[in-house]
N, C-alpha and C positions, 0 to 999 in steps of 0.2 A: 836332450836337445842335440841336433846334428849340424856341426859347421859346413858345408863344401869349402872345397880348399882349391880345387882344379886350379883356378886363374892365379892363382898364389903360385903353385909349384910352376907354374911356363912363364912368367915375369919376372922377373930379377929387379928388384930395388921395391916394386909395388906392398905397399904399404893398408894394411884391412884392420878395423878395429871392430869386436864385435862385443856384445853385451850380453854373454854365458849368465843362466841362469841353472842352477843341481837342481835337479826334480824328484832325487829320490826322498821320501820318508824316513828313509832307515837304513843302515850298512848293515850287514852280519859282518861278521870276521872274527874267526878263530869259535869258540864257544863264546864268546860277544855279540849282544846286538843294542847299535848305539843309533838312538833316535834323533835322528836331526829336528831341532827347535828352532834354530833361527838360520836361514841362508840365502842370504844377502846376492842381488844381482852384483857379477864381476866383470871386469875388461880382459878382455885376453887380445893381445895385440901381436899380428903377424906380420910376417916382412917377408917378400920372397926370395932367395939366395940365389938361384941362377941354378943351374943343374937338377933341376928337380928336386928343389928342396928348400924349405922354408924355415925359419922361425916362430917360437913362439914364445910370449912371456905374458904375466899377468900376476896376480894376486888375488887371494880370495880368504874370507874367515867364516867358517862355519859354528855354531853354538852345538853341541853335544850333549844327548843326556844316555847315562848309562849307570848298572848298579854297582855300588862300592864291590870293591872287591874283597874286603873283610864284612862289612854288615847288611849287607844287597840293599843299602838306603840310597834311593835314587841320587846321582849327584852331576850336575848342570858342568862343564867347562867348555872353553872357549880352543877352536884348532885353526890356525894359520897355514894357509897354505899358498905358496910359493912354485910360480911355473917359468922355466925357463929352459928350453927342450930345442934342439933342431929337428923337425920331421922331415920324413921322406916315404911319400905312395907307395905303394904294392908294386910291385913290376911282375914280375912272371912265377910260376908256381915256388922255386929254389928260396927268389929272396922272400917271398911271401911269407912262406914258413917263418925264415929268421925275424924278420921285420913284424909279423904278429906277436911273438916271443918277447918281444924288446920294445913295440907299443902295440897294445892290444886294442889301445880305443880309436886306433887310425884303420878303419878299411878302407880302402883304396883310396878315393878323395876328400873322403868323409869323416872327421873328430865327432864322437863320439862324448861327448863335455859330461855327464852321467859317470861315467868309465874312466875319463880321465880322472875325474874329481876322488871317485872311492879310490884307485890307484894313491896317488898321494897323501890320501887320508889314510889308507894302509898304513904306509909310511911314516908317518907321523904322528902315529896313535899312541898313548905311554902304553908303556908293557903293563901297567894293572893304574887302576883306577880307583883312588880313596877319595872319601868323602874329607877326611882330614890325614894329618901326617902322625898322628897319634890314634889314631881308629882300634879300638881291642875288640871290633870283631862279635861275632856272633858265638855263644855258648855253643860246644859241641857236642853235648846231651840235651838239652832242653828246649836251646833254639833263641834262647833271650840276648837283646841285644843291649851288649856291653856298655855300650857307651851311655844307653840309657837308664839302665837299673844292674844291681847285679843279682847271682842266681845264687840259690843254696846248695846248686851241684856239688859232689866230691869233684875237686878238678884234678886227684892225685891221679896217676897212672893205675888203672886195671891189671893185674897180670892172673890171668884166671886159674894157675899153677896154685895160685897161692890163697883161691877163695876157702879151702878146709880150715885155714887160719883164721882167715877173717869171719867164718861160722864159729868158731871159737871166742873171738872177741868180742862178736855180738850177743852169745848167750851169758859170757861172762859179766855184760851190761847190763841185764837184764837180774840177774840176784844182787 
């Protein structure tokens, strides 16, 4: 969804209230990819500041789904997101550069609500994502998951220096 914003940045005091809707299905970010489930139409409210430059503030809660990060069992949470930003248009090629840099989803007169959205979900995303705060994760031989069953792996350490020994102890098992 794309706001114009033109009559915002040349009016000083004028006041626009718009009803942002996120359109994408899905973020990636990082080796992550988090499926959006629920996203809620939100108000993003501008004010223009006089010098070519406006405000913006609003709220929004997105539903997330993505897989734990120890057992890959899908798991559902809830991301708030909070805007409260001053923008300022494109001017000529110098500030363009910087001003792309520092917000991406503004081209020239135009919010970019998409762009803005993932940007602050960036931002706001936990660094790893469990299904529980006790989660043990997935076996690391066989693939079974812990929390549900457990496995008959050896979970001792390998050290393959030392397998001549261990042919020893298993034939000794065997008389």
């Amino acid at each position: 969804m794309l706001i114009h914003l033109s009559e915002l940045f040349t009016r000083e005091g004028k006041r626009e209230v718009y009803i942002a809707r996120f359109g994408l299905s899905s973020v990636a970010f990082g080796s992550g990819l988090y499926e959006v489930v629920q996203a809620e139409p939100f108000e993003l409210v501008f004010t223009g500041l006089g010098g070519r430059k406006c405000s913006m503030k609003g709220d929004s809660s997105l539903v997330l789904r993505t897989p734990c990060a120890r057992c890959l069992e899908p798991v559902t949470f809830s991301c708030e997101l909070h805007f409260d930003q001053e923008l300022t248009p494109d001017q000529d090629g110098a500030a363009q550069d910087a001003d792309q840099e520092k917000e991406p989803y503004l081209n020239g007169c135009e919010l970019d609500v998409d762009q803005l959205v993932c940007n602050e979900l960036i931002l706001s995303l936990p660094m790893r994502v469990l299904c529980r705060e006790d989660c043990k994760g997935i076996c690391n031989r066989c693939g079974t998951n812990l929390n549900l069953r457990t496995c008959t792996c050896d979970t001792g350490p390998f050290d393959p220096r030392m397998s001549v020994f261990q042919e020893i102890f298993n034939e000794m098992k065997e008389v």
